[in-house]
C-alpha positions in Angstrom: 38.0 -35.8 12.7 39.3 -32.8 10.3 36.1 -33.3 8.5 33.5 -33.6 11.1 34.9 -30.4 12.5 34.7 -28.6 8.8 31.2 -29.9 8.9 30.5 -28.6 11.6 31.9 -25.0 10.6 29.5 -25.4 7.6 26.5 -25.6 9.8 27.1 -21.9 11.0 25.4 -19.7 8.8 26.8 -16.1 8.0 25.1 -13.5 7.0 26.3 -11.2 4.0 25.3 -7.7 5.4 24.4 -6.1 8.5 20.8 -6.5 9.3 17.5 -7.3 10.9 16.8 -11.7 10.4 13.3 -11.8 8.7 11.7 -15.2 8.4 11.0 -16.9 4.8 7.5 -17.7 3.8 5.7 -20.6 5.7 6.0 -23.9 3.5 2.6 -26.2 4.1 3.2 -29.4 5.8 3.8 -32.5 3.5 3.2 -36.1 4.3 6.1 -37.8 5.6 7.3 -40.2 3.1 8.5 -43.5 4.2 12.3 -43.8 5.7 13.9 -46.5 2.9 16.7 -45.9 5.3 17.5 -45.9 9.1 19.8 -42.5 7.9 17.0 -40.5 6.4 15.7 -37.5 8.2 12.3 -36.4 8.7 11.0 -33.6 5.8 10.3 -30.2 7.4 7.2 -27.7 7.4 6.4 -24.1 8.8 9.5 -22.5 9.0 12.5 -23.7 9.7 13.7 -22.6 12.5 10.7 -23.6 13.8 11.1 -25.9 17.2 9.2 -29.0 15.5 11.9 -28.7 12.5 14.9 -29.8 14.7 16.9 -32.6 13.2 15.2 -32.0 9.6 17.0 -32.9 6.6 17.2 -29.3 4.8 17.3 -29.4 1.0 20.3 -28.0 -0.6 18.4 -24.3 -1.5 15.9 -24.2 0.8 14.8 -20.4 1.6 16.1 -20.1 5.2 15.7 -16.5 6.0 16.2 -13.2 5.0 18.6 -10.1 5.9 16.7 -6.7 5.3 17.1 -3.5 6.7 14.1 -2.2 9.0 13.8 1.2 7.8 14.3 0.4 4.2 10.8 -1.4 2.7 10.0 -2.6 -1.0 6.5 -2.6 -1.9 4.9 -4.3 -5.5 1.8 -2.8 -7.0 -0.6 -4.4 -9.5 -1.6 -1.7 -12.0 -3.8 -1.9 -14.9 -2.7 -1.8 -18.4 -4.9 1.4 -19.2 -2.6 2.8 -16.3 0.8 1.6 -17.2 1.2 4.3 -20.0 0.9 7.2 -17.6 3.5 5.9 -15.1 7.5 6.7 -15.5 10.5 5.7 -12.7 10.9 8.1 -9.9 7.1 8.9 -9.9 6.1 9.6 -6.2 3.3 6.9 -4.9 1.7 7.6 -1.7 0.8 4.0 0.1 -2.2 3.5 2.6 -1.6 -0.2 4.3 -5.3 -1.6 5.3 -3.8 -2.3 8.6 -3.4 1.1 9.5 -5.8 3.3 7.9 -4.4 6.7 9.4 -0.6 5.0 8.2 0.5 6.9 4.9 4.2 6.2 3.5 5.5 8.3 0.5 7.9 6.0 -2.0 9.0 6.2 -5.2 8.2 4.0 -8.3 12.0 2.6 -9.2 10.9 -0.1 -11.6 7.7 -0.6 -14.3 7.6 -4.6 -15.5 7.3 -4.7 -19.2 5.8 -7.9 -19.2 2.3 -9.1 -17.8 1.1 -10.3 -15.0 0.2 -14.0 -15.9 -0.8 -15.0 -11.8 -1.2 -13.4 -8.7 -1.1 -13.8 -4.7 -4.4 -14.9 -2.8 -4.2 -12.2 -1.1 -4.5 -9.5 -3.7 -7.6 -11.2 -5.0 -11.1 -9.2 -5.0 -11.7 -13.4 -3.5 -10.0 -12.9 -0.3 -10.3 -9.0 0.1 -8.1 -7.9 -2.5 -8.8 -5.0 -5.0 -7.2 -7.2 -8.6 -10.2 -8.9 -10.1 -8.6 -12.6 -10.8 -10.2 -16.3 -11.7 -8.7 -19.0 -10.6 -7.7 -21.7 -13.2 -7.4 -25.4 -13.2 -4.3 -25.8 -10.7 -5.9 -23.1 -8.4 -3.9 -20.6 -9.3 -5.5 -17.0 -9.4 -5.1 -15.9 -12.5 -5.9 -12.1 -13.4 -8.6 -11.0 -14.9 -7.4 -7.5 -17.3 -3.9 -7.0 -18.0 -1.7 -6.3 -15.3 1.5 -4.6 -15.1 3.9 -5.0 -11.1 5.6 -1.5 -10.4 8.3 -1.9 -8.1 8.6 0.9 -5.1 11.1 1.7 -2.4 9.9 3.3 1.0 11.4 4.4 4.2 9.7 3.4 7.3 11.6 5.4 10.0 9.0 4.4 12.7 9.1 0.6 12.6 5.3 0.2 11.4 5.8 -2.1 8.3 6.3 -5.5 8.4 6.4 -8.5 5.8 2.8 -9.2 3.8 0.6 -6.2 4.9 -2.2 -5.0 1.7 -3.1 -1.5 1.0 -3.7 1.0 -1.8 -1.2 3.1 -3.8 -1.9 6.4 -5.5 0.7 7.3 -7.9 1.6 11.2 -8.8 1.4 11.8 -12.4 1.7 15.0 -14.6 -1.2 17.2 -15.1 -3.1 16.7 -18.5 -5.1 18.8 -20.4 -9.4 17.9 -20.5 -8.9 16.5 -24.2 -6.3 14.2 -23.6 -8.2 12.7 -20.1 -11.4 12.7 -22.8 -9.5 11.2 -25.1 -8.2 8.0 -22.1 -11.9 7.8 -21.1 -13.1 7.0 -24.7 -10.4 4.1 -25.2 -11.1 2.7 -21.7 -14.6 2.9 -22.3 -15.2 1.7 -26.1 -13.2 -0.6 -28.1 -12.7 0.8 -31.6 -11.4 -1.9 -34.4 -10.8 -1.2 -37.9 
């Protein structure tokens, strides 16, 4: 009985922080697999706390939900690698979300990846709407076309607009520079010089 009820303790989930409960990504519904026992549970799909998913065996692991704060909002942008040179941490990036068009949210950049993009979401594809030209490989993964660097941003949304997923367009603040240096960028974009 002692461990039924600490079982059953286990089974309550506590969240670390104080917070608003946002919902993981959706997982695609998988063919149920045969029951080699009368104990195994059926496998999930959707999300699950969906209403379908009660009495689903959950995976030790499985991505149950998040805790996030409403106000407080982390964005990634896909820049190109003739771009990532001019960009530095605490650069301000004004963000227009495609939902909202009249929607503008000032952040700042907090982190530049040093490595390369090697795939990207659906959703960021020129395929489905997107601005980052990809191709998608083999696997059907989208795959990016030109080198592509994520910069990580952190925005305030006071008002409650945001929301998980949403596509838009950054413009990041960088320092003046002189005609001969921008002359200088538009040549190596433009023509590729070997030796």
């Amino acid at each position: 009985l002692a461990e039924r009820i600490d079982e059953r303790t286990r089974l309550t989930i506590t969240a670390p922080r104080d917070g608003v409960v946002v919902a993981p990504p959706e997982t695609p519904t998988r063919k149920q697999a045969q029951a080699t026992e009368l104990s195994e549970l059926p496998t999930w799909s959707g999300l699950p706390t969906d209403q379908h998913n009660r009495g689903a065996m959950l995976e030790a692991g499985t991505f149950f939900c998040q805790i996030g704060d409403e106000h407080e909002w982390e964005a990634i942008i896909a820049v190109d690698q003739d771009d990532i040179a001019l960009l530095n941490e605490g650069q301000i990036v004004d963000i227009r979300f495609d939902h909202h068009a009249d929607f503008t949210v000032t952040a700042k950049v907090t982190e530049i990846s040093r490595r390369e993009l090697t795939e990207s979401s659906r959703r960021l594809s020129n395929k489905s709407g997107g601005e980052l030209a990809t191709k998608t490989d083999e696997a059907g993964v989208e795959r990016p076309l030109n080198p592509t660097y994520q910069v990580r941003v952190v925005l305030y949304d006071p008002t409650g607009q945001l929301r998980i997923g949403l596509r838009g367009n950054a413009r990041i603040h960088v320092p003046a520079a002189s005609l001969g240096t921008r002359s200088l960028r538009w040549l190596r974009r433009t023509f590729h010089f070997e030796w």
